[in-house]
C-alpha positions, 0 to 999 in steps of 0.5 A, a space after each residue: 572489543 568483545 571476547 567472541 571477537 578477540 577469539 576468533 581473530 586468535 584463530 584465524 591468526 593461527 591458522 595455518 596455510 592449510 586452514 585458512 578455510 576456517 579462516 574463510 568460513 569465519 569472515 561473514 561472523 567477523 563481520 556481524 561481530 563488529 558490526 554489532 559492537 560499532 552500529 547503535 541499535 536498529 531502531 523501530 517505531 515503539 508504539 503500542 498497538 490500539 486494543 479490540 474494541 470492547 463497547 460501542 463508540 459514535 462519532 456525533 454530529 459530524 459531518 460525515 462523508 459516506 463516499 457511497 452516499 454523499 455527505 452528511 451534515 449534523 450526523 452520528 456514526 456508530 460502530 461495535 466490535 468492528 464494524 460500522 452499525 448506524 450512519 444517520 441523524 438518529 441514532 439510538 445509542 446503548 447506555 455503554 456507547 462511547 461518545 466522541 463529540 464531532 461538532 466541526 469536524 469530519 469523519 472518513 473513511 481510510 484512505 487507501 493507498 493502492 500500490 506501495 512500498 510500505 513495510 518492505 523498505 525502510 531507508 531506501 539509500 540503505 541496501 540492508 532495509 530493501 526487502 521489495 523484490 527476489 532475485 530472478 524473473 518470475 516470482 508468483 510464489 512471493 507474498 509481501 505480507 510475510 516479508 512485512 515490517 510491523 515496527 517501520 517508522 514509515 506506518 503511523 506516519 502514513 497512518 496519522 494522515 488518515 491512511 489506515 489501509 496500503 497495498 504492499 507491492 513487491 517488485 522486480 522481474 517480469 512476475 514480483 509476486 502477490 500483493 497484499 492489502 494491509 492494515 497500518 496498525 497490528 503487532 505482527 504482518 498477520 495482524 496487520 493483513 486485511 486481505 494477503 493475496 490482493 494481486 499478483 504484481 507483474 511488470 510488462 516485458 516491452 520485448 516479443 521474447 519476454 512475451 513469449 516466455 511469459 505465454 509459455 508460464 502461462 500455458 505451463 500453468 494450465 498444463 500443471 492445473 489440468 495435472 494437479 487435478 488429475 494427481 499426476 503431477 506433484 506441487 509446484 509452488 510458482 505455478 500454485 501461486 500462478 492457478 490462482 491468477 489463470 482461475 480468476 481468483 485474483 488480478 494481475 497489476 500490470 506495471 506499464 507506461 507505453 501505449 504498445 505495451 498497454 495494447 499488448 498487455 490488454 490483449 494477452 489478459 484476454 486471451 488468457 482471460 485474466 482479470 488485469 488492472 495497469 499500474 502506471 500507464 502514462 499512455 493508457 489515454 492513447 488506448 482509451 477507446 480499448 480501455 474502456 470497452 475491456 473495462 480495464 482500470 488504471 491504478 495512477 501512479 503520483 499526480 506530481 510528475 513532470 511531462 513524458 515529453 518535452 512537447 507535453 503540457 505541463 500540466 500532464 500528470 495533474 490533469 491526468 486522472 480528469 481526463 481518465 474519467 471524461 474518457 469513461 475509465 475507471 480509475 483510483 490514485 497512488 502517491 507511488 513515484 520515485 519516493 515510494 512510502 517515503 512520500 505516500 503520506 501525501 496521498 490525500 494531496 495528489 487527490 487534491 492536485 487532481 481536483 484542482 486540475 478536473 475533478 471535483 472533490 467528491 470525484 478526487 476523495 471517492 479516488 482515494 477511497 471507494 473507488 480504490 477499494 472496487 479495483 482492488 475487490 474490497 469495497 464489500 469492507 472498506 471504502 466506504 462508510 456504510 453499514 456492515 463495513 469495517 469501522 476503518 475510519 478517522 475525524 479531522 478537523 476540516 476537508 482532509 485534501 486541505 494540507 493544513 488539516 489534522 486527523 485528530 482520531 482514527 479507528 481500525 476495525 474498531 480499534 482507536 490507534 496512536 496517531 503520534 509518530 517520529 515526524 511529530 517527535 521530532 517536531 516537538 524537539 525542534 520547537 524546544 530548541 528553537 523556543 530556546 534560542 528565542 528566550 536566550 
């Protein structure tokens, strides 16, 4: 036991009745103390960010999947300081140029992971590693990239299945705060952030008094711009963070599953003039003519879920992103779920469900990519691989919706990054072990 500790239970075993406060005021310490001298080191990923790029790499004759322009076969890729600078079959390449060699394999470009979790929980049975939500019902002053963990085990587990970019989402209330597109690979959440204020997160209140109240936040916001603008008010950090959704700098993400909460939220992102994308909505297909006449589109939260109903086919949730395109609604697919980022590595396999219940396969990786990028106001970087575009991409050896494909290299703005993660670890360990027991 530590000597900071043996003094402070001498203490308190002084104390008499008329300092016990101290007593009291101690207790938290105590608490930590022992903690620290019981509890292992928390552990966090040790892995070491990739450097700025600093000489032109091409990708050669690889087949190259654009996303916005088809599929290329035999073709090179080539990027510098960033950004993508060629996509064809003839590339002129400087005498500095590093050449990867892609015969076989194929390139992509991030899959985007459209509401997560990531970096604001770690061990979701374990209170001390949640950080997704405030306490309170209206949070708009809340930005998750500043809540964001660098060193979560949970990123280059995400990131070596070909998932560079991941919209961090917090939760809780009826407003949870901005979301933040972040990029899995960076010393601090500002390296890390692709863009901070992507979305202001909002889960739907189904009652007419929760509606009511949210209506009055808004015209209290409106009051407070006319104010602001007229200096006669002073700063409000809420309603600052709430100006920018009413000026249509950025959507609201409205967490949704009912078709009465669908209608009423579509209606009330109208009548405030809102830009609003519905997160969930397991019923949007009941108000698909509306849906499709406002343009609203659907962030899919899992393929993997079982029917809303007992009456439902079983295939509900695998068919699901299908029939939101044959309904003209757009839409991009979320590992989300119960598990949260524990399970977003499987994002390219949600994609795959949804091809083998519908879509064709351009149809299923353009959900996880470019069209991901459009909802979220980003496809003017990333996305897609196109010229003038981030260099946020990664090879594999064979169609990334195929579960025994690997990603053997993966770029972020550039920057090649370590691919390795505890998963694989622990892997290799257990392989040694039980090639052991074989031998014995």
């Amino acid at each position: 036991m530590s000597d900071t500790l043996l003094f402070l239970c001498n203490q308190i075993h002084r104390c008499p009745a008329s300092l016990w406060s101290f007593a009291r005021r101690t207790t938290t310490l105590v608490v930590l103390v022992v903690a620290n001298q019981l509890c292992p080191t928390a552990v966090a990923s040790d892995q070491i960010p990739g450097a700025q790029q600093t000489a032109p790499i091409a990708i050669a004759n690889a087949t190259i999947h654009t996303i916005s322009g088809g599929v290329l076969q035999n073709a090179t890729i080539v990027f510098d300081r960033g950004k993508i600078t060629y996509v064809g079959q003839s590339p002129t390449l400087v005498a500095e140029t590093e050449v990867i060699q892609g015969s076989g394999k194929h390139v992509y470009p991030s899959l985007i992971e459209a509401h997560t979790n990531l970096g604001l929980v770690e061990i979701n049975s374990i209170r001390a590693s949640l950080d997704s939500r405030e306490t309170g019902t209206y949070n708009p002053n809340v930005r998750s990239a500043a809540a964001f963990n660098p060193d979560s085990e949970l990123v280059p587990v995400n990131r070596a299945n070909g998932i560079l970019l991941a919209v961090s989402a917090p939760t809780g209330g009826t407003i949870s705060g901005r979301s933040s597109l972040m990029m899995l690979d960076g010393w601090t959440w500002e390296d890390m952030t692709l863009q901070s204020d992507v979305a202001m997160q909002m889960r739907w209140p189904e009652s007419q008094q929760g509606q009511r109240e949210l209506q009055e936040l808004f015209d209290q916001t409106r009051q407070y711009m006319a104010g602001r603008k007229e200096g006669t008010v002073p700063r409000d950090l809420r309603l600052d963070s709430l100006s920018r959704v009413v000026a249509r700098e950025m959507p609201i993400v409205v967490d949704v599953d009912s078709a009465d909460g669908i209608a009423s939220a579509v209606a009330f992102a109208k009548h405030e003039s809102l830009k609003i994308v519905l997160h969930g909505a397991e019923h949007a297909l009941q108000c698909a003519a509306l849906l499709k006449a406002e343009g609203v589109p659907v962030i899919v939260s899992s393929v993997y879920r079982v029917p809303v109903s007992r009456h439902a086919a079983y295939d509900e949730g695998y068919s699901f992103p299908k029939r939101l395109a044959d309904a003209g609604i757009k839409f991009c697919i979320s590992a989300g779920g119960r598990f949260g980022a524990s399970g977003m590595r499987n994002l390219p396999y949600h994609a795959a469900t949804a091809a083998a219940y519908g879509l064709t396969p351009e149809q299923a990786i353009r959900s996880i990519t470019l069209d991901a990028a459009e909802i979220l106001g980003v496809a003017d970087r990333v996305g897609a691989l196109d010229e003038g575009l981030d260099a946020t991409l990664f090879m594999c050896d064979g169609d990334i919706l195929e579960t025994p494909t690997q990603v053997e290299a993966a770029f972020i703005q550039g920057r090649a990054v370590d691919l390795d993660n505890k998963h694989k670890q622990l892997y290799r360990k257990y392989s040694i072990k039980y090639d052991r027991m074989g031998s014995e």
